[in-house]
Structure formats: C-alpha cells, structure tokens
Backbone atoms as SQL, in Angstrom:
CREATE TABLE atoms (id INTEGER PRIMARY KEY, chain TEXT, resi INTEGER, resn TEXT, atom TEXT, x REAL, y REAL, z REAL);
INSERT INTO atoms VALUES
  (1, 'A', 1, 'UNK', 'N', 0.844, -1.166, 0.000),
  (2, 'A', 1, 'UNK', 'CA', 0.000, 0.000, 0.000),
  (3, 'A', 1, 'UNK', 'C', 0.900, 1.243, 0.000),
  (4, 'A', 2, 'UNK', 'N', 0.384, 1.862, -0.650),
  (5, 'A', 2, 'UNK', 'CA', 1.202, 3.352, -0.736),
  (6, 'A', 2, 'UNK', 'C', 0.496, 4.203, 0.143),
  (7, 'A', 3, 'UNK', 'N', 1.694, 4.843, 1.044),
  (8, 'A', 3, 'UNK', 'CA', 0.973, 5.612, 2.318),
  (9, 'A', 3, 'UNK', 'C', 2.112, 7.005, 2.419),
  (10, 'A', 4, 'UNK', 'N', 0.835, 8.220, 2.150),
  (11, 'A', 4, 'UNK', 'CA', 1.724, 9.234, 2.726),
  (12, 'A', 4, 'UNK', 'C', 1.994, 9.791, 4.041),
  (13, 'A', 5, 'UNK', 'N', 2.782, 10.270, 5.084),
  (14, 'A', 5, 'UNK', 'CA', 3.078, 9.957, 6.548),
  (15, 'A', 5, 'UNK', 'C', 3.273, 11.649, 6.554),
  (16, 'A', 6, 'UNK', 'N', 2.460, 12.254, 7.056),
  (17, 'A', 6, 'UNK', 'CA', 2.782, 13.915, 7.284),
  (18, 'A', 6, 'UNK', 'C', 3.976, 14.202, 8.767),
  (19, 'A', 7, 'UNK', 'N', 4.297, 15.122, 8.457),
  (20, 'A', 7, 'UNK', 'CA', 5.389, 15.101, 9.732),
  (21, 'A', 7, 'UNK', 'C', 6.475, 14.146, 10.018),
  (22, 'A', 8, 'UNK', 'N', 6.445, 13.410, 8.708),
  (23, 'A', 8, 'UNK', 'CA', 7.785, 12.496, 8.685),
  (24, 'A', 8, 'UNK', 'C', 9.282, 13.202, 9.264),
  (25, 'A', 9, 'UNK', 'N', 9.323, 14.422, 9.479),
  (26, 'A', 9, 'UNK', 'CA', 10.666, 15.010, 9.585),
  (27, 'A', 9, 'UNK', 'C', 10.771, 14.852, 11.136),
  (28, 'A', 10, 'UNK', 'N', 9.671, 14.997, 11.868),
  (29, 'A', 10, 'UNK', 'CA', 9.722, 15.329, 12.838),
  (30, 'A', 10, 'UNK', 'C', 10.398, 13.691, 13.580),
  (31, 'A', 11, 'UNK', 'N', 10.210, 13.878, 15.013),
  (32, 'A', 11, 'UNK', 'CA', 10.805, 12.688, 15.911),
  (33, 'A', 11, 'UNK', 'C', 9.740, 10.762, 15.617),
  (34, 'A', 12, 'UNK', 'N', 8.581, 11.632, 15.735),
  (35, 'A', 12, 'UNK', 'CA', 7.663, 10.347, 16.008),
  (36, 'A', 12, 'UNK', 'C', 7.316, 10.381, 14.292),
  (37, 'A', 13, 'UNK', 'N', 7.382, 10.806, 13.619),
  (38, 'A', 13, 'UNK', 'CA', 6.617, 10.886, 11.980),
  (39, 'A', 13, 'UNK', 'C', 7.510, 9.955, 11.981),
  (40, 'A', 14, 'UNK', 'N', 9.022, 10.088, 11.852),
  (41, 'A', 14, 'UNK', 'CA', 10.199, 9.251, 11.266),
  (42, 'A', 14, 'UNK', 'C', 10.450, 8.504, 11.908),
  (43, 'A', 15, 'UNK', 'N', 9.626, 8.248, 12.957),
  (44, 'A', 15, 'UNK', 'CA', 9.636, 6.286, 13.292),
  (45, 'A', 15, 'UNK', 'C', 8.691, 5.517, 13.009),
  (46, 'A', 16, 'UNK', 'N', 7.564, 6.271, 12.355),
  (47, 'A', 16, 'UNK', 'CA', 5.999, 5.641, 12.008),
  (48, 'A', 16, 'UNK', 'C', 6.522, 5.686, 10.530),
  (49, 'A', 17, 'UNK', 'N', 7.133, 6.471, 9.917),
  (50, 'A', 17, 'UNK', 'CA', 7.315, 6.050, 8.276),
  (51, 'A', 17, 'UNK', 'C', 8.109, 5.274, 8.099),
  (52, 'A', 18, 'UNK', 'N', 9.107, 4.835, 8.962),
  (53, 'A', 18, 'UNK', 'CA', 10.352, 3.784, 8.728),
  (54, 'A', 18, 'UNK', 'C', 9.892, 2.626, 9.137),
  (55, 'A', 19, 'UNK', 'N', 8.827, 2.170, 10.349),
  (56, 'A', 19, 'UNK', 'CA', 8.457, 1.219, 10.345),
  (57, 'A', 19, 'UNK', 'C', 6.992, 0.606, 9.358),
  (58, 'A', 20, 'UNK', 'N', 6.397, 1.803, 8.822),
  (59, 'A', 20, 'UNK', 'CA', 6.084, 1.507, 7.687),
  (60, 'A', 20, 'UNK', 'C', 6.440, 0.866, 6.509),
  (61, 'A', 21, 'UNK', 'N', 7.784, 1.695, 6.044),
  (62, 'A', 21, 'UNK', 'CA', 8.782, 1.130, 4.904),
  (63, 'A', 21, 'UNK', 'C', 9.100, -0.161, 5.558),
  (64, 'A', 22, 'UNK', 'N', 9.678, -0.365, 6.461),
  (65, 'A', 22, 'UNK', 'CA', 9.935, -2.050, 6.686),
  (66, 'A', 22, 'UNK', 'C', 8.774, -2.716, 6.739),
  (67, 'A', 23, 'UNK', 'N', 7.809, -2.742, 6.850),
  (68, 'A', 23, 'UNK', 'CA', 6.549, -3.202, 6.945),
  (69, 'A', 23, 'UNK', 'C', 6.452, -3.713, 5.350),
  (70, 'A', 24, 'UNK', 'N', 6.893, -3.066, 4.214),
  (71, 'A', 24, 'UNK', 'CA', 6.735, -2.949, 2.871),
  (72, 'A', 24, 'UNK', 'C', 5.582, -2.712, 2.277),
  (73, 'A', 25, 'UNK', 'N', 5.512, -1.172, 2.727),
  (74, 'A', 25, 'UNK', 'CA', 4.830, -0.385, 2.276),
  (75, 'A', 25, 'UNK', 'C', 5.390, 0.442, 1.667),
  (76, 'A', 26, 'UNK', 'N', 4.993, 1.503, 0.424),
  (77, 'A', 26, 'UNK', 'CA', 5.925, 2.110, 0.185),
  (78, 'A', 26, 'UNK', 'C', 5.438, 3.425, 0.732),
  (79, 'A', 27, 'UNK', 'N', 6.401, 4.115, 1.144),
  (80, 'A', 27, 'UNK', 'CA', 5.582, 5.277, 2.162),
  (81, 'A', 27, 'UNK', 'C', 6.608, 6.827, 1.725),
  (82, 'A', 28, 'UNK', 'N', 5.831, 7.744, 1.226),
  (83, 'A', 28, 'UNK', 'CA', 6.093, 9.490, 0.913),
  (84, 'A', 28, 'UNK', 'C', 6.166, 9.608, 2.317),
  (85, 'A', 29, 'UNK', 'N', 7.705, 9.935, 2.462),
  (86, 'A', 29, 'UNK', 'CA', 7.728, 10.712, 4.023),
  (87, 'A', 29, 'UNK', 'C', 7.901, 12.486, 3.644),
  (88, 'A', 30, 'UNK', 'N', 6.914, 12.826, 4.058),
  (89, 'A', 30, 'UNK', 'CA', 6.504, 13.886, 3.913),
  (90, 'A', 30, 'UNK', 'C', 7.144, 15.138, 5.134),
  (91, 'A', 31, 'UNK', 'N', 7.636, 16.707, 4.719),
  (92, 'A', 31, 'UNK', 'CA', 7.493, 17.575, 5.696),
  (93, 'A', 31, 'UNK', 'C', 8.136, 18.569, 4.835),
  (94, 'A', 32, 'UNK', 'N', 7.919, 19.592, 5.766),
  (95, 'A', 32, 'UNK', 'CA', 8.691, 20.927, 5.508),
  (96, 'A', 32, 'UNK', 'C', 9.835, 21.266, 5.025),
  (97, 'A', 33, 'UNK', 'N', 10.617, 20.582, 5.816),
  (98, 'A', 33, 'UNK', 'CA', 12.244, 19.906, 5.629),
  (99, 'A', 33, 'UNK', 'C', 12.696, 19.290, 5.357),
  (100, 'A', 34, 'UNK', 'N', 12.349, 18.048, 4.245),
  (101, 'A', 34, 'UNK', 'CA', 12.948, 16.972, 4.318),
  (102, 'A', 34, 'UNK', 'C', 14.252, 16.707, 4.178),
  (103, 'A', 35, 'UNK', 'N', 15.000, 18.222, 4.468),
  (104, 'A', 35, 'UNK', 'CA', 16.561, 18.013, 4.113),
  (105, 'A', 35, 'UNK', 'C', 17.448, 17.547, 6.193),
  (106, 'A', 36, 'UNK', 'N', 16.143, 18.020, 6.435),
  (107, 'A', 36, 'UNK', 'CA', 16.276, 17.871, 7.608),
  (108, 'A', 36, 'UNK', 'C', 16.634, 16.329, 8.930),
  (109, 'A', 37, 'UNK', 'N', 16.368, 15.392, 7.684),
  (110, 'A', 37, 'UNK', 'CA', 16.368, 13.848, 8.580),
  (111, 'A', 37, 'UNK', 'C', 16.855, 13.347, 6.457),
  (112, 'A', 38, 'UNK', 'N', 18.296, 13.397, 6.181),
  (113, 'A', 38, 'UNK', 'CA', 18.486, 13.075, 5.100),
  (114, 'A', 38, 'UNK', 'C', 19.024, 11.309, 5.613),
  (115, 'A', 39, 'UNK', 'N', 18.754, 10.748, 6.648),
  (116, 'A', 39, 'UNK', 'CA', 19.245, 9.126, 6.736),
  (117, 'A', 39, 'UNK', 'C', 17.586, 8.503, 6.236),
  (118, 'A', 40, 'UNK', 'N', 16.670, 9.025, 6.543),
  (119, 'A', 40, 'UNK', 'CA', 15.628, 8.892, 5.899),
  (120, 'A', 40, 'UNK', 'C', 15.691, 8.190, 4.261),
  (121, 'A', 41, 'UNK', 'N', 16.107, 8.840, 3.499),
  (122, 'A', 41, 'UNK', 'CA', 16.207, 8.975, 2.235),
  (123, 'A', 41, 'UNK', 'C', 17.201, 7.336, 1.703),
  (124, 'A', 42, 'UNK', 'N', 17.804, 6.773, 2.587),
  (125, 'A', 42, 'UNK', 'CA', 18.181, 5.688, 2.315),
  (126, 'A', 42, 'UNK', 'C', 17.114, 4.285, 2.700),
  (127, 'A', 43, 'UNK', 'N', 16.584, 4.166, 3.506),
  (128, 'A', 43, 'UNK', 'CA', 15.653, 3.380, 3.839),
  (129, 'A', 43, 'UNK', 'C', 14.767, 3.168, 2.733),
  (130, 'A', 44, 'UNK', 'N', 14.962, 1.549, 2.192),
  (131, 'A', 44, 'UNK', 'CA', 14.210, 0.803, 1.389),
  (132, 'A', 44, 'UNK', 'C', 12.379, 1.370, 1.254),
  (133, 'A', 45, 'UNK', 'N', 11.850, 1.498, -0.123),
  (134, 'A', 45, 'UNK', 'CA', 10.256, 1.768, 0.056),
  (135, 'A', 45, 'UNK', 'C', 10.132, 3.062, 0.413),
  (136, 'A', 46, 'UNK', 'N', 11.370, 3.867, 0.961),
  (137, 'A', 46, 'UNK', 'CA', 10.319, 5.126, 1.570),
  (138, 'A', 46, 'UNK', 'C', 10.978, 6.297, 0.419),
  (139, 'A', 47, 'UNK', 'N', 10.305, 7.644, -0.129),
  (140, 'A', 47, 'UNK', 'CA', 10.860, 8.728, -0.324),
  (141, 'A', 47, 'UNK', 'C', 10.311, 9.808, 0.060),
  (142, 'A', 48, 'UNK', 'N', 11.417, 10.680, 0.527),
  (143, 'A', 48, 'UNK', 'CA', 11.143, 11.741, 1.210),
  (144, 'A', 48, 'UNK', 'C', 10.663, 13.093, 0.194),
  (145, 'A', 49, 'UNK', 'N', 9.973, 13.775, 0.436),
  (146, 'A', 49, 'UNK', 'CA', 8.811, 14.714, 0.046),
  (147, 'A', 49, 'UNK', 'C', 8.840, 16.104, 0.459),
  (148, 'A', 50, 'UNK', 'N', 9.126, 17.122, -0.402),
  (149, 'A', 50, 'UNK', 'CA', 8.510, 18.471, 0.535),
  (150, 'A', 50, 'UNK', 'C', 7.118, 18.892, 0.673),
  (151, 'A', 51, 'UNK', 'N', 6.572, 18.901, 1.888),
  (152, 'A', 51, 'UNK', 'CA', 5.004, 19.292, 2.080),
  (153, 'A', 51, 'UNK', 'C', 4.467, 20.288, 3.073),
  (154, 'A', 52, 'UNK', 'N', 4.281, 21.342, 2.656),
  (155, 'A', 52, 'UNK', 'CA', 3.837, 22.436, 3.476),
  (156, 'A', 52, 'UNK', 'C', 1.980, 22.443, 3.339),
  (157, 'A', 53, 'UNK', 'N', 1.389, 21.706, 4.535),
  (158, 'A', 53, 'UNK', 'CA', 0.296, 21.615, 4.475),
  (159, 'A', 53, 'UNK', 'C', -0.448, 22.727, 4.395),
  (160, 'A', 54, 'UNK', 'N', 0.028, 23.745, 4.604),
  (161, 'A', 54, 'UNK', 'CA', -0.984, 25.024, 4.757),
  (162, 'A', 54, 'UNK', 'C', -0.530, 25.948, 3.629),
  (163, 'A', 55, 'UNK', 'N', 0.132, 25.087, 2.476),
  (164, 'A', 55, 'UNK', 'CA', 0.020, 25.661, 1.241),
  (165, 'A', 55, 'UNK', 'C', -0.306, 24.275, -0.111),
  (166, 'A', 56, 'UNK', 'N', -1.424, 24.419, -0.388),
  (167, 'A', 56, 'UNK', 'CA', -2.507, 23.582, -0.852),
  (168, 'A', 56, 'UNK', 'C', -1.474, 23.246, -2.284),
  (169, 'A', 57, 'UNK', 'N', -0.855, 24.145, -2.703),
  (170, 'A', 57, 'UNK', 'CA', -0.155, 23.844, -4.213),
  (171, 'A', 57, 'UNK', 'C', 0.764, 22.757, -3.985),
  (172, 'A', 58, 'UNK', 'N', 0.964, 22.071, -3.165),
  (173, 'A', 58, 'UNK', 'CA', 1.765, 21.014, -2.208),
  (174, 'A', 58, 'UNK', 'C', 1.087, 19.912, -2.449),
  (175, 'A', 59, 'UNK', 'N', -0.009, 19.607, -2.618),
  (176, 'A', 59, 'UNK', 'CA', -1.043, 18.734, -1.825),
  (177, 'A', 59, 'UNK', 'C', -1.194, 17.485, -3.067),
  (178, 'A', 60, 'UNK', 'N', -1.168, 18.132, -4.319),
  (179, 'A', 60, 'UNK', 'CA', -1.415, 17.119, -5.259),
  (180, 'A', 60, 'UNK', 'C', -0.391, 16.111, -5.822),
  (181, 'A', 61, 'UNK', 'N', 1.042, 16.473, -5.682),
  (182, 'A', 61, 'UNK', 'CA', 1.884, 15.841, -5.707),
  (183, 'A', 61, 'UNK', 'C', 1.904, 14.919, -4.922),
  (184, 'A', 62, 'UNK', 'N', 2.130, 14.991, -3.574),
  (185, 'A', 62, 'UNK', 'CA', 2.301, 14.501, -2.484),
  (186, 'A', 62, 'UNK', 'C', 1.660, 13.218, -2.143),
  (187, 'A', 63, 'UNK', 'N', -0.164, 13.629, -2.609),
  (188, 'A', 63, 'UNK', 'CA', -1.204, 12.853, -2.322),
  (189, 'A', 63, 'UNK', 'C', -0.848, 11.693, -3.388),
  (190, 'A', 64, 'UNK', 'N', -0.320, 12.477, -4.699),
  (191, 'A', 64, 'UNK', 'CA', -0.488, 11.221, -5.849),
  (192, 'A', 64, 'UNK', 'C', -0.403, 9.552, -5.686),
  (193, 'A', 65, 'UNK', 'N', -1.230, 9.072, -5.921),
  (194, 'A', 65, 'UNK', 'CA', -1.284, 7.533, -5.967),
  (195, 'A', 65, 'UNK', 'C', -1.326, 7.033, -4.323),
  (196, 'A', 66, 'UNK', 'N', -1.571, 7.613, -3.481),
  (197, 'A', 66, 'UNK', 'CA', -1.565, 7.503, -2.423),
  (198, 'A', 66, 'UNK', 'C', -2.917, 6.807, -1.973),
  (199, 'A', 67, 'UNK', 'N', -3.044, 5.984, -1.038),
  (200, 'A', 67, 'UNK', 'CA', -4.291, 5.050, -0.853),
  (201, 'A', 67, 'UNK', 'C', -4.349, 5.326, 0.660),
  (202, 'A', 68, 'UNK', 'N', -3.254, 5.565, 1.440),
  (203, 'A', 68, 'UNK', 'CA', -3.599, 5.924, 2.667),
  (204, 'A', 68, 'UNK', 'C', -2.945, 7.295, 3.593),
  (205, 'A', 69, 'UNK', 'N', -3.586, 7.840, 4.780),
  (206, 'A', 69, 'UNK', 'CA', -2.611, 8.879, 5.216),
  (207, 'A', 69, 'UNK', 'C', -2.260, 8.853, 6.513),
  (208, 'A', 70, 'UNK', 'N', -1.467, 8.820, 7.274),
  (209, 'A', 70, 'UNK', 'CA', -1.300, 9.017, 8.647),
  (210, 'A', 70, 'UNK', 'C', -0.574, 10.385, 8.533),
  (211, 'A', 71, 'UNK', 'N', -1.621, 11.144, 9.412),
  (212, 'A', 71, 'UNK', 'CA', -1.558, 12.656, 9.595),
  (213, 'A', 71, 'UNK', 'C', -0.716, 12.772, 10.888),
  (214, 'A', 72, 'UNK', 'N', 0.509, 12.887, 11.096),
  (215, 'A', 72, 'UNK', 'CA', 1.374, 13.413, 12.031),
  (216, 'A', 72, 'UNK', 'C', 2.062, 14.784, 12.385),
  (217, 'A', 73, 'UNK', 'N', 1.821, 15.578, 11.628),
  (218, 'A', 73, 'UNK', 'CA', 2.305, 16.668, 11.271),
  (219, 'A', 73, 'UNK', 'C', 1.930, 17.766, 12.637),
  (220, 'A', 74, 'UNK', 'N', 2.963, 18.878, 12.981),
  (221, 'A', 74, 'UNK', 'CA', 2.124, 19.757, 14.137),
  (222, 'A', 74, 'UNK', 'C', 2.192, 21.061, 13.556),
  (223, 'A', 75, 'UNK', 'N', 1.231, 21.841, 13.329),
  (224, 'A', 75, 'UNK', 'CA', 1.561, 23.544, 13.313),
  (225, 'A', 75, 'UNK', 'C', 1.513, 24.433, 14.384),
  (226, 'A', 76, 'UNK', 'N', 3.243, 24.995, 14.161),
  (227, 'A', 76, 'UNK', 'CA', 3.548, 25.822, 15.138),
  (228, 'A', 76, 'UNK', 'C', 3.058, 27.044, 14.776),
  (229, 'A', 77, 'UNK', 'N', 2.652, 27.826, 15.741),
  (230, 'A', 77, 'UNK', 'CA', 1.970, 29.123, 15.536),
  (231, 'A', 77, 'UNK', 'C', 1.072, 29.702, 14.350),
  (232, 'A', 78, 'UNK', 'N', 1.060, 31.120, 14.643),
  (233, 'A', 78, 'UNK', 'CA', 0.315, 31.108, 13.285),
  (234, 'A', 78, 'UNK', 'C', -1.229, 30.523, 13.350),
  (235, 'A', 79, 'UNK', 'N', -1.560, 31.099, 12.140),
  (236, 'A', 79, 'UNK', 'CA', -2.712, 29.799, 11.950),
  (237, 'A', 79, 'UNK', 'C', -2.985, 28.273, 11.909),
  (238, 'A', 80, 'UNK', 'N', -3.738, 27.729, 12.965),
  (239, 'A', 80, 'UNK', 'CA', -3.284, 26.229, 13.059),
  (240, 'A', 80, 'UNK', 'C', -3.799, 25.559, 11.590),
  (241, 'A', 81, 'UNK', 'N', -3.324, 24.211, 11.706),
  (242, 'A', 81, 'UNK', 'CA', -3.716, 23.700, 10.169),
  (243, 'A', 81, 'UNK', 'C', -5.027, 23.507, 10.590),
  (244, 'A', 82, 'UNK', 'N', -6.175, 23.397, 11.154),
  (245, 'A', 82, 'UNK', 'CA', -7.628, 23.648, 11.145),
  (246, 'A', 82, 'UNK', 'C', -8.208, 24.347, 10.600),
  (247, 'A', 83, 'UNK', 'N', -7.686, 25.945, 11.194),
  (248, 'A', 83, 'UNK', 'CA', -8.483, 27.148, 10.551),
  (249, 'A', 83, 'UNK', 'C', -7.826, 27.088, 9.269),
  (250, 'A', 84, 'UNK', 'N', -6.665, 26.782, 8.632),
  (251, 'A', 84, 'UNK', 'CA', -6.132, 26.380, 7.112),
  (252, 'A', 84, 'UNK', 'C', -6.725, 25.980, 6.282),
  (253, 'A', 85, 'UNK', 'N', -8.102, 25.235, 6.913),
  (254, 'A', 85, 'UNK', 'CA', -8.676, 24.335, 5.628),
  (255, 'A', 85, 'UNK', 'C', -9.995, 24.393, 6.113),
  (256, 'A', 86, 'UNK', 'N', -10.463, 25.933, 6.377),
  (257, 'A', 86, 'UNK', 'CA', -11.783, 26.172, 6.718),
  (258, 'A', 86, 'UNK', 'C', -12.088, 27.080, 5.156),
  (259, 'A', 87, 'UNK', 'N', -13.057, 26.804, 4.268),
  (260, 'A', 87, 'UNK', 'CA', -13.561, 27.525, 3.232),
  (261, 'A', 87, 'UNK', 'C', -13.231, 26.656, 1.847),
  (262, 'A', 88, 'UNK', 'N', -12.102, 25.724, 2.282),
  (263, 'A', 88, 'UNK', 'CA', -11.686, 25.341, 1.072),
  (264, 'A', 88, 'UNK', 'C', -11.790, 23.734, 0.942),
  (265, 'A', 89, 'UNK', 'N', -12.315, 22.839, 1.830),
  (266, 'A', 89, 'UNK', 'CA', -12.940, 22.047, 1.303),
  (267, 'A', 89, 'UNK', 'C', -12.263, 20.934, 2.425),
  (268, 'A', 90, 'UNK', 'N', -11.735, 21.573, 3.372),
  (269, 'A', 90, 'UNK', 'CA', -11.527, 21.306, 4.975),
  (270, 'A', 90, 'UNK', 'C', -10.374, 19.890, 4.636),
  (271, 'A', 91, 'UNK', 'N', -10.001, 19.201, 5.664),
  (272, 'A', 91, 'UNK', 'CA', -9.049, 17.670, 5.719),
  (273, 'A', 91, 'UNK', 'C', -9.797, 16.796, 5.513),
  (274, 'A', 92, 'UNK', 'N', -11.128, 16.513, 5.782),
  (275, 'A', 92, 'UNK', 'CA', -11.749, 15.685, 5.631),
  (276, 'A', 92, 'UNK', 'C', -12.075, 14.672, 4.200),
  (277, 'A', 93, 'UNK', 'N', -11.238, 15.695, 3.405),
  (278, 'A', 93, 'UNK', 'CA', -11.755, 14.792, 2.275),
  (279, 'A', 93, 'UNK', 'C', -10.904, 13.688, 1.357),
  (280, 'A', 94, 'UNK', 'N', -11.886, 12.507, 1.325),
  (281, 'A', 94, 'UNK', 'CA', -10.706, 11.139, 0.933),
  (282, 'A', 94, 'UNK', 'C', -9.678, 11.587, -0.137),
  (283, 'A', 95, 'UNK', 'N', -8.831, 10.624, 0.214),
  (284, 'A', 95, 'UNK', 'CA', -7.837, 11.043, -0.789),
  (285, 'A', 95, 'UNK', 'C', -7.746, 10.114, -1.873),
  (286, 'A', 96, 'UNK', 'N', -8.872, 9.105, -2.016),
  (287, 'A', 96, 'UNK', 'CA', -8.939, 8.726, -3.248),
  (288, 'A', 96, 'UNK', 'C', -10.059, 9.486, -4.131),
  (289, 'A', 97, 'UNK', 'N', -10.080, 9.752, -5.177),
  (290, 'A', 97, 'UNK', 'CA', -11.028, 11.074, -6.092),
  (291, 'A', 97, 'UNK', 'C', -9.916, 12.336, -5.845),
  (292, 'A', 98, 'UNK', 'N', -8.640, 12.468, -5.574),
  (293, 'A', 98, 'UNK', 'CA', -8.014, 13.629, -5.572),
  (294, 'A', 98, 'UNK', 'C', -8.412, 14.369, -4.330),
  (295, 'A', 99, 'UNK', 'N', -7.157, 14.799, -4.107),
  (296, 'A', 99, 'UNK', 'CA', -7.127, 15.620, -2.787),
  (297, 'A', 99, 'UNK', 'C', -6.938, 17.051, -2.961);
C-alpha cells in the first residue's frame, strides 16, 4: 500500500514512516524539511517529500497515488492547520477522487 506519513521530519513521523517502509509499504515521508532527517532517504520503500500543508499547491503531488494517510504533522503558531482548511474544502476529504 502506498501511504503518505505527514510530519515524517519530525521525531515520532520518522519512526511511524520507517516502520512503515519495513513493513513494505511504500511510504512518501513527507514535511517541511525533508533536508532535515536526510538518513531517511536511504531506507528501502520510503521517499522523502517536501510538504507544506498550509500551502494547498503542495497537496497534489504529495497525495499522488496515495491510498492511505497518517496525519502526524504539528503547526507551530500562526494559523493552526484547522483554521487552514476552513472555506476550502476542509481535511476531511478522501484522498482517493483527488485531494
């Protein structure tokens, strides 16, 4: 199954996407930074992704071919990613039919 993992950069994202990839799944580790956890990028099944959730031009790449999501991701300050996706068609919506 192809699974994208939000907040992969962070501490707990990049132990839920790596035990994913060993799982053999193939898993988009997804974040802000992905230059940020570059041992990532060797681990079998997985590739790392830039994804800024609270900029939507992000979203279609990312999502592509994707069948599942584990949402890990945190927003610091600012507008949280909630009010982000109030008007425009909110998180809720599957990500199979395009996200």
């Amino acid at each position: 199954m192809k699974i994208l993992v939000t907040g992969a950069t962070g501490f707990i994202g990049s132990h839920v996407a790596v035990r994913l990839a060993n799982a053999g799944h193939q898993v988009v580790a997804a974040g802000r930074n992905p230059a940020k956890v570059p041992a990532l990028g060797s681990v079998p099944n997985l590739r790392l992704a830039h994804l800024d959730l609270k900029d939507r031009s992000d979203w279609g790449a990312a999502f592509e071919g994707c069948e599942a999501l584990v949402h890990i991701a945190l927003g610091w300050g600012g507008r949280g990613l909630h009010d982000a996706g109030r008007g425009h068609g909110g998180f809720g919506r599957p990500v199979r039919g395009g996200a």
